[in-house]
C-alpha positions in Angstrom: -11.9 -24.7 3.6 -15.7 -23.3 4.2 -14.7 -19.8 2.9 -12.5 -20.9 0.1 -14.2 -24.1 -1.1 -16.2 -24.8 -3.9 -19.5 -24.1 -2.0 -18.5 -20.7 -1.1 -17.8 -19.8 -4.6 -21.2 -21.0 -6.3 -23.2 -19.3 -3.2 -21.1 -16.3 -4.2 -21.5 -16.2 -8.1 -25.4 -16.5 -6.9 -25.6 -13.3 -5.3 -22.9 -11.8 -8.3 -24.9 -12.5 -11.2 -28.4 -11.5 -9.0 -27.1 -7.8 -9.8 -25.5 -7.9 -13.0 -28.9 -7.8 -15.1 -28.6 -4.0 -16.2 -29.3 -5.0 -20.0 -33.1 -6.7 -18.8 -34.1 -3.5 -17.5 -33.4 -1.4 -20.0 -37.0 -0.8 -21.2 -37.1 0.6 -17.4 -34.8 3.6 -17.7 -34.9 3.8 -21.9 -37.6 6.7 -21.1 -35.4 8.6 -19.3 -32.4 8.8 -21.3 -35.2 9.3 -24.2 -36.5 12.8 -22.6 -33.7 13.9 -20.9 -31.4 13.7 -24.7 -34.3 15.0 -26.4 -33.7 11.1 -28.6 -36.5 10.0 -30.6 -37.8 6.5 -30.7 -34.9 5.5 -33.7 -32.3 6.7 -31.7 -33.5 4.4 -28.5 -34.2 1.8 -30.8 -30.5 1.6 -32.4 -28.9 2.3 -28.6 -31.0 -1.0 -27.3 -29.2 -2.7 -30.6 -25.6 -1.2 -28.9 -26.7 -2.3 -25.3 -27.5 -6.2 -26.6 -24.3 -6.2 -29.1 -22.4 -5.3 -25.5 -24.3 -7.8 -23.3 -23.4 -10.6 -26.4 -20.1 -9.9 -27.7 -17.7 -11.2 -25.0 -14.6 -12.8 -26.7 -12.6 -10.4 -25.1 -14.0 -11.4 -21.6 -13.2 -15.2 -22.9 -9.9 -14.4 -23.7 -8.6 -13.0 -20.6 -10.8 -15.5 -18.5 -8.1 -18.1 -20.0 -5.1 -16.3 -18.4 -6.2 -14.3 -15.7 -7.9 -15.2 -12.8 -11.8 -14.6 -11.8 -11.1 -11.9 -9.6 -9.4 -9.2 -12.5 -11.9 -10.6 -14.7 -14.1 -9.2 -12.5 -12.9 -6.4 -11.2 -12.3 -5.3 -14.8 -15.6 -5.6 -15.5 -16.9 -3.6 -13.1 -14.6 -0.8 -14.4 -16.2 -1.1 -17.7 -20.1 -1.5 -16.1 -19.0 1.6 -13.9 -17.6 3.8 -16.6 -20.5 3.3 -18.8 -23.6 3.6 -17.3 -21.7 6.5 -14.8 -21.1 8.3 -18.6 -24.9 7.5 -19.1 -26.2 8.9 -15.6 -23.9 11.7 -16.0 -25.2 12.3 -19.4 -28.8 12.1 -18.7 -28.4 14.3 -15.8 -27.0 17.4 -17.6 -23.7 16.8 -14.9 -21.7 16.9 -18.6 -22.2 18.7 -22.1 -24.5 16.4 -24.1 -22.7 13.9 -25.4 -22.6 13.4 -29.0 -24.9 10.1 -30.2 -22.5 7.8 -31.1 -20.7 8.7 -27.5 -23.8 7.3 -26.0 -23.2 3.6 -28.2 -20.4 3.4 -26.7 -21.0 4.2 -23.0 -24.3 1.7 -23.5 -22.1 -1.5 -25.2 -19.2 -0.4 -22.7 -21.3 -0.8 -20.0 -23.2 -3.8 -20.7 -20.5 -5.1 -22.6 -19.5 -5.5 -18.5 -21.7 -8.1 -18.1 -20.1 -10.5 -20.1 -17.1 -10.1 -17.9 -19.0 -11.2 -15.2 -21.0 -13.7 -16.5 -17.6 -15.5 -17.9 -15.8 -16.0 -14.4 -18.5 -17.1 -12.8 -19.1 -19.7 -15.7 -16.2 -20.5 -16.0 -14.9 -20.9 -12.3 -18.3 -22.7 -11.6 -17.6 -25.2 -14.5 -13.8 -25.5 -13.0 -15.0 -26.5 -9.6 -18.2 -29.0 -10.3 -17.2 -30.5 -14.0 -19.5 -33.8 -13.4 -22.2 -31.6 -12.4 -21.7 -28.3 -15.0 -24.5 -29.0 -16.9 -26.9 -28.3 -13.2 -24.6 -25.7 -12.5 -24.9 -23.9 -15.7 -28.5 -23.9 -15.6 -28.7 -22.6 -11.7 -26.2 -20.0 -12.7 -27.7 -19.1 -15.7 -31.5 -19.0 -13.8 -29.9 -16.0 -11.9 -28.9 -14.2 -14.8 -32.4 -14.2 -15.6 -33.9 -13.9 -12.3 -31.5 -10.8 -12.1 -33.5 -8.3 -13.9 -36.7 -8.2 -11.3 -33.7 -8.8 -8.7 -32.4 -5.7 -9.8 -35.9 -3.6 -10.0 -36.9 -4.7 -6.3 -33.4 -4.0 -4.9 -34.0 0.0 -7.2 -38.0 0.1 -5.3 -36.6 -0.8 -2.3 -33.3 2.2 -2.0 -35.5 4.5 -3.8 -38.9 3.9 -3.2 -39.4 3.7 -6.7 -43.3 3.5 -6.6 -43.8 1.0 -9.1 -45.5 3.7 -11.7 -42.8 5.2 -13.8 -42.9 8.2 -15.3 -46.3 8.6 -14.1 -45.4 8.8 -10.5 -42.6 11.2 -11.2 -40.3 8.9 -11.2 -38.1 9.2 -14.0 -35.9 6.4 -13.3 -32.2 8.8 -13.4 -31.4 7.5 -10.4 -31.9 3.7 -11.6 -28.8 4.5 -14.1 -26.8 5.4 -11.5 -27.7 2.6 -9.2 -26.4 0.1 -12.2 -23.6 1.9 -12.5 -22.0 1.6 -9.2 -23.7 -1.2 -7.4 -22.3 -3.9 -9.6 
């Protein structure tokens, strides 16, 4: 009952939607997809529109959520987070031919669009198992989503020694991209 109980599963979403804050730290690794694609500040500015109209657009998350269980919900969005910010990391590190701008809207909305995959089960199966008590739960829950972002940023500093200065430090944050992509 300790493993499969309610408790479990709240501590568990905790630590879930600690790393799932890729679209809070995009002003973090916009600088290098903007000098590695040669993009000027327009073209960033209409990719950070794509990346927020992913990480707020999640009827078809909802949908599923109501007829499959948290776990595919999940797992399929982490196919989603992984194949679009892998695209972007792959992009931005000349792995693949440049990818024509409108390809990069969609890897960016693809892989935030991820998030709200994640952030639906572990609404929705924290509502499920304290409904007297959803309204504290949805706040706690949604506190991590928030609290995710600098989660995410110490967790990056911490594997990869990021230094804390940006560009400046010669850090160009590629290796940021590729963190989001497959540690979610």
């Amino acid at each position: 009952s300790l493993v499969t109980g309610r408790w479990m599963a709240v501590s568990v979403s905790f630590y879930i939607l600690l790393f799932s804050g890729a679209t809070y730290i995009f002003g973090i690794y916009s600088g290098s997809i903007k000098t590695s694609l040669h993009y000027n500040q327009e073209t960033i500015d209409t990719l950070s529109f794509f990346k927020d109209l992913g990480g707020n657009v999640g009827i078809v998350a909802g949908l599923l959520s109501e007829v499959l269980p948290p776990c595919l919900v999940l797992s399929l969005g982490s196919i989603l987070n992984l194949f679009g910010y892998l695209m972007i990391w792959l992009s931005i590190t000349h792995r693949v031919p440049r990818p024509p701008v409108g390809a990069m809207y969609l890897y960016i909305y693809t892989g935030s669009n991820s998030q709200t995959f994640v952030h639906t089960a572990v609404l929705v199966s924290c509502v499920k198992n304290f409904p007297r008590s959803r309204g504290m739960v949805l706040g706690l829950t949604k506190g991590c989503i928030g609290l995710s972002g600098a989660v995410f940023t110490q967790f990056y500093h911490a594997l990869y020694g990021g230094g804390g200065g940006g560009a400046a430090h010669g850090d160009d944050t590629r290796s940021l991209v590729l963190l989001i992509a497959w540690l979610p």
